[in-house]
GUDRENLO-714551 format. One record per residue (C-alpha): x, y, z. Coordinates in steps of 0.001 Angstrom, whole numbers, plus 500000, padded with zeros to 6 digits. Layout:
XYZ;...
//
This chain:
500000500000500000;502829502251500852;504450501728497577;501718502161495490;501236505586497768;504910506670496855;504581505427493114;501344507918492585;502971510547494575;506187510649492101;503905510480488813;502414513735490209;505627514952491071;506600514380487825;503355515824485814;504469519225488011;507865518927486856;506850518504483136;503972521414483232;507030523813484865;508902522587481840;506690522773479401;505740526516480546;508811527798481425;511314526351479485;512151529461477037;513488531397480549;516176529215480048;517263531033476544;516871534715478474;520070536729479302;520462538985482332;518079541264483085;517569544679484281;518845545057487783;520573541293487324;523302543832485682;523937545165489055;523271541868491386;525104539554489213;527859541339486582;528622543984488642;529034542496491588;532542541452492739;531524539866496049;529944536462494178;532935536021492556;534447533764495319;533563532303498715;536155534215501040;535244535198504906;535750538783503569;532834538368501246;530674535963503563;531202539082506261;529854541252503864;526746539308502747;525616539085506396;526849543438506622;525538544833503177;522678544938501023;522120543002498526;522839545476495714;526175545957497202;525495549805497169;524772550353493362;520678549288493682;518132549554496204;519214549918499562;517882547899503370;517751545049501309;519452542656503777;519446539318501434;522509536937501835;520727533529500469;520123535404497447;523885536485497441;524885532696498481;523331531264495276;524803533672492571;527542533163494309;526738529174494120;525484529576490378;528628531507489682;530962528933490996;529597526530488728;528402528810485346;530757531921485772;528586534227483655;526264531607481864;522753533058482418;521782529843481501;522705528558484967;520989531041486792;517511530652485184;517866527261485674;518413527268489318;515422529896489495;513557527543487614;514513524400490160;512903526333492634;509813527043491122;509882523501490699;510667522921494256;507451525625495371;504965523506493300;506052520334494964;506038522138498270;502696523554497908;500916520139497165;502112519057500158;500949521829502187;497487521557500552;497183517908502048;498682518836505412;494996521609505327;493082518150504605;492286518604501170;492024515893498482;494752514799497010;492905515749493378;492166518655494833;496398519196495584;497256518182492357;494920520345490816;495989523401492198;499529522788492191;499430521976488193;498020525803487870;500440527309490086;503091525623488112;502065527564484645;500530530492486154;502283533997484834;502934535285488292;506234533817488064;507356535277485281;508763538474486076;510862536462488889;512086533582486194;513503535968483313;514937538084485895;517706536390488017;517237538981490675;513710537775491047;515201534710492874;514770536252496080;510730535610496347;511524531848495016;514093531502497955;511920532865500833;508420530828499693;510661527366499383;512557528178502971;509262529492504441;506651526939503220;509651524984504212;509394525717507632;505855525724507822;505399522075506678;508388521107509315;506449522597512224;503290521709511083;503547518215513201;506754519240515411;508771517028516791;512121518163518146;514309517037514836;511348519214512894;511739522041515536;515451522551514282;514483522071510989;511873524705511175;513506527581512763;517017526921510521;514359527040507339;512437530062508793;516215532060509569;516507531397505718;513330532345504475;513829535884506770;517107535808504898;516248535527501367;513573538127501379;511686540687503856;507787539248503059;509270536162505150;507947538076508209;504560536225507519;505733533354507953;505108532780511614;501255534104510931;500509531230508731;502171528961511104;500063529824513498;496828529612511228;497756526546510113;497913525367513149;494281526917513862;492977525453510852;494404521613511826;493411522063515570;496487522250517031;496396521869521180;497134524578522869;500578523396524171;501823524034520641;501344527711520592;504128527639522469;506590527148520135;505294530733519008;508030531715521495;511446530350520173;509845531588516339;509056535165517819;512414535656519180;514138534257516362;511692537381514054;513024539430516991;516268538745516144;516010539268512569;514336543098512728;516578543785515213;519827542834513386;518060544212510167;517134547743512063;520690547768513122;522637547529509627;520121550155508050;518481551961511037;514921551061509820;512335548112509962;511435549241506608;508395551109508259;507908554580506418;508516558378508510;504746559321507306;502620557328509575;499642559223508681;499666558656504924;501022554774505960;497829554746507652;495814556893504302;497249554303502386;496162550929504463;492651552481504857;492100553762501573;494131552145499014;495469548791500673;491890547165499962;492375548242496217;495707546793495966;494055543869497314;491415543544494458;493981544312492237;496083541265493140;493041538961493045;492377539694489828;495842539961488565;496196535965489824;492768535022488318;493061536724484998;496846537509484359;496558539553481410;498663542628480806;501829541419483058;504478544722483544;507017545956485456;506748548892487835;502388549471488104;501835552516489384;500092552606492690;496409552656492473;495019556430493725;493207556664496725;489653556435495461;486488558411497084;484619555039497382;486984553305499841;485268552739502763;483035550231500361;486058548296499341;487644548154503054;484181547311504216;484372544652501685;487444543221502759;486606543656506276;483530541780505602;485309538685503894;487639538141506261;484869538313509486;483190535785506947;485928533766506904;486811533594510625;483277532671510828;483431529549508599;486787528207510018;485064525445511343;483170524794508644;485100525753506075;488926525953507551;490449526190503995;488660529936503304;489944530788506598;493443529918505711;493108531469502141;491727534695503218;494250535250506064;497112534259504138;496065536450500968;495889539404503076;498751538674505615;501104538250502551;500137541351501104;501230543559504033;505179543548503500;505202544468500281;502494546957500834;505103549086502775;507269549391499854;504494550811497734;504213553417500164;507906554023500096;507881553637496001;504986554345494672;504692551520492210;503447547492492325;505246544087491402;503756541769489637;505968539541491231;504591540270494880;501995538488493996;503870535017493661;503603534616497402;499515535023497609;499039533178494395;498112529674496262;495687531496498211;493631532363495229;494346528847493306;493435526761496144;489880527561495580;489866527156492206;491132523531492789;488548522826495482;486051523746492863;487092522226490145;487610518750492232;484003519163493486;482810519191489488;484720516533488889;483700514135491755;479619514907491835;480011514508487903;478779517387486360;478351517365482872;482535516975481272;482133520856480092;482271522620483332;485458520067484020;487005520553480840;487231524409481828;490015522945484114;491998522450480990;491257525562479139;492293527550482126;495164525320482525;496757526318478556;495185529890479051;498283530220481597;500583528281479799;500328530378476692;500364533590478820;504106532436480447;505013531955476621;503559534989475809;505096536906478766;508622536024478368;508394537011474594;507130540189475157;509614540708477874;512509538418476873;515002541054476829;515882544445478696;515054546713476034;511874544688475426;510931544874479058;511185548195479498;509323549557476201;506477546670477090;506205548195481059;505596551912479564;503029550883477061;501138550338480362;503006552751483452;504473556178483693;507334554618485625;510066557418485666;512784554139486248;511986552341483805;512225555551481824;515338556088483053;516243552490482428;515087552725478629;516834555987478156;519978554714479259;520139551887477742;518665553844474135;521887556141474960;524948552978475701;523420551652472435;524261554461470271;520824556245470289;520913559419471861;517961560996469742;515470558539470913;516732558836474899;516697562448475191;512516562852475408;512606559609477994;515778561607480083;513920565208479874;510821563253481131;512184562024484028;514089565145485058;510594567071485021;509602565061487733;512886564774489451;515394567987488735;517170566998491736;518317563699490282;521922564481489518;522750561540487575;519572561751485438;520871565289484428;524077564371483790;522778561267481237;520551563630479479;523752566254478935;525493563256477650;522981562219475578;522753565593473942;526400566231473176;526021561927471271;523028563498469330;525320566873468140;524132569919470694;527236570041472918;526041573971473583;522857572377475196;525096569768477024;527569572047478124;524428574244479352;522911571381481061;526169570374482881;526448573797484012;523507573557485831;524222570511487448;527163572425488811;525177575264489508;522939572729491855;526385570987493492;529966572249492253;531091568663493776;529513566391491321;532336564746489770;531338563059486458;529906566629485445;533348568581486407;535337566046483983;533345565652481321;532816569168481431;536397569923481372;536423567538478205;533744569225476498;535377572718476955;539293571278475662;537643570237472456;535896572934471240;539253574958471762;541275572303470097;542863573341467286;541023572152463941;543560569797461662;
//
């Protein structure tokens, strides 16, 4: 009986495997990405496993300085520095570890599904969509995207370890929890679910205990976090953090349920969704679904668990759209289960009270629907340039402007950069290097009065700024060089 168990478990392990594949597969031809430039090529520290470099994953941010800074993300530093030890600059390696662990996720997230009581149809039929759904796709043909792959593998990790502890699972747990926390911030929710999970399954009360050792071990991590970078990632305005959670959080909560249902029109860098006038109706609405739920976790345990975790696992990344302004696509990865599971439990409900083979056959449509979108997705997106021209058909994103315009200007076209540069430095005069691009980009396009004007003014604003002194300098010897 037990073999025949294991036998069905690996076919299903191995229909996941083959639907990642047979989605996914062209990541594998992608190069490196947008802020992979940064993470990966222009990074010297995953270039070899020293104690000076180990120091500095556990010191620095992830970016090493050039990106995003309070990032505090060694595992994600630990396996470019892995894939690099084995692929050296091969992006081919990279996506293919990425794409392991997207494989890894799916296999994870059946098992969780079972541990809430469900079917086993009902696991593999929401694990098969999460392994094509387009959520992932932003995180698969960017390497830098690894970091949400790490922390849902470490933390669903952890939270199928202490699901049933035992002391060996105990260790097991906290050690994968440490390296969920240290692969990426959202990890924070981790001990919630734990907890709901528990809730869900009936746990006895002794258990909660163990809520202890994981606290202090979250304690641990803010603490060392707020230490490197002085912050808990929290914003300074607390009163338009709190505008935002009451007004536009339920929004951004719509918008990520429908983004995971109907994936269409994937981009980089959304815009945050204004604050509308009718928010109290959509809080109220979200208020009222998860009282509904709490209501029905008897009942109906798995909408408790769903509507907690969708929610919970929103909240991190909701504080950096208050910081940025702008959505992921790929913060959605996280809640995506939350919003398949259902859709499994109904489709295995059609199927087993035999409807008529339409309504089940839907299954499959939705199933390629996805499929194609990945396919679709990673075309449209497949390279930088691509990326960034596809994300502004859609957002008025001033990076990925400033991306576009940079890259339009290292490729030898500075006429076609110079509106995207001037665009950005409406918004943002103050950005220095954004200037200083634009002057360079119109001396390339053959108005080196205009540059020479523009790096003035950058001078004008701070007579330290480098780059603008020298290339000034440059500018100025030429045009008094004596013509041959």
């Amino acid at each position: 009986m037990t073999v025949t168990a294991d036998l069905r478990r690996s076919h299903r392990y191995l229909t996941l495997l083959a639907l990642v594949l047979v989605a996914y597969w062209p990541t594998l031809k992608v190069g490196f990405l947008w802020d992979d430039h940064v993470f990966i090529e222009q990074n010297p520290y995953i270039q070899s496993w020293t104690w000076s470099n180990l120091k500095h994953d556990l010191t620095s941010t992830v970016s090493n300085g050039l990106g995003d800074e309070g990032y505090l993300r060694p595992v994600v530093t630990w396996s470019n520095r892995l894939d690099y030890s084995i692929w050296g600059f091969h992006p081919f390696g990279y996506h293919l570890t990425s794409l392991a662990l997207h494989f890894g996720n799916t296999i994870l997230l059946y098992e969780l599904i079972l541990i809430l009581g469900c079917s086993p149809l009902t696991a593999l039929l929401t694990a098969c969509l999460f392994a094509v759904h387009p959520i992932g796709v932003e995180g698969l043909i960017c390497v830098t995207g690894r970091g949400t792959f790490l922390s849902f593998f470490f933390g669903l990790s952890a939270i199928l370890f202490l699901a049933e502890p035992d002391p060996g699972r105990i260790l097991l747990g906290l050690v994968s929890l440490a390296l969920a926390l240290l692969s990426k911030e959202e990890s924070v929710v981790v001990p919630f679910l734990i907890a709901l999970l528990w809730a869900v399954r009936g746990a006895p009360k002794k258990r909660y205990g163990l809520l202890l050792p994981i606290g202090v071990l979250l304690g641990i991590y803010l603490l060392y976090r707020h230490a490197l970078f002085g912050t808990l990632g929290a914003p300074n305005d607390l009163t338009f953090t709190l505008r935002f959670f009451l007004q536009a959080f339920p929004r951004v909560l719509s918008h990520y349920l429908r983004l995971i249902l109907i994936p269409w029109n994937l981009h980089s860098h959304r815009m945050i969704l204004r604050m509308s006038h009718f928010w109290v109706l959509s809080l109220v609405g979200w208020i009222g679904a998860m009282l509904l739920a709490w209501s029905k976790r008897r009942s109906y345990p798995w909408i408790f668990f769903c509507v907690f975790w969708f929610v919970l696992g929103l909240l991190p990344p909701a504080l950096a759209m208050v910081h940025g302004g702008f959505m992921l696509d790929h913060w959605g990865y996280w809640v995506a289960p939350a919003v398949l599971l259902p859709l499994g439990i109904l489709f295995d409900t059609l199927w087993s009270r035999q409807y008529p083979k339409g309504f089940s056959m839907l299954y499959f449509a939705l199933l390629i629907f996805y499929a194609l979108l990945v396919q679709l997705n990673i075309e449209l997106r497949g390279t930088d340039e691509k990326m960034y021209r596809w994300a502004l058909r859609f957002s008025t994103s001033h990076p990925i402007q400033f991306n576009l315009a940079s890259l339009l200007l290292h490729t030898g076209r500075p006429g076609e950069a110079i509106p995207y540069f001037e665009e950005v430095q409406a918004y943002y005069p103050e950005d220095l290097r954004n200037s200083y691009f634009l002057a360079l980009a119109y001396d390339a396009a053959g108005h080196p009065k205009v540059a020479i004007h523009e790096l003035e003014t950058i001078l004008k604003r701070d007579p330290t700024y480098t780059p603008a002194i020298q290339y000034l300098h440059t500018m100025k010897a030429k045009s008094h060089s004596p013509v041959r």
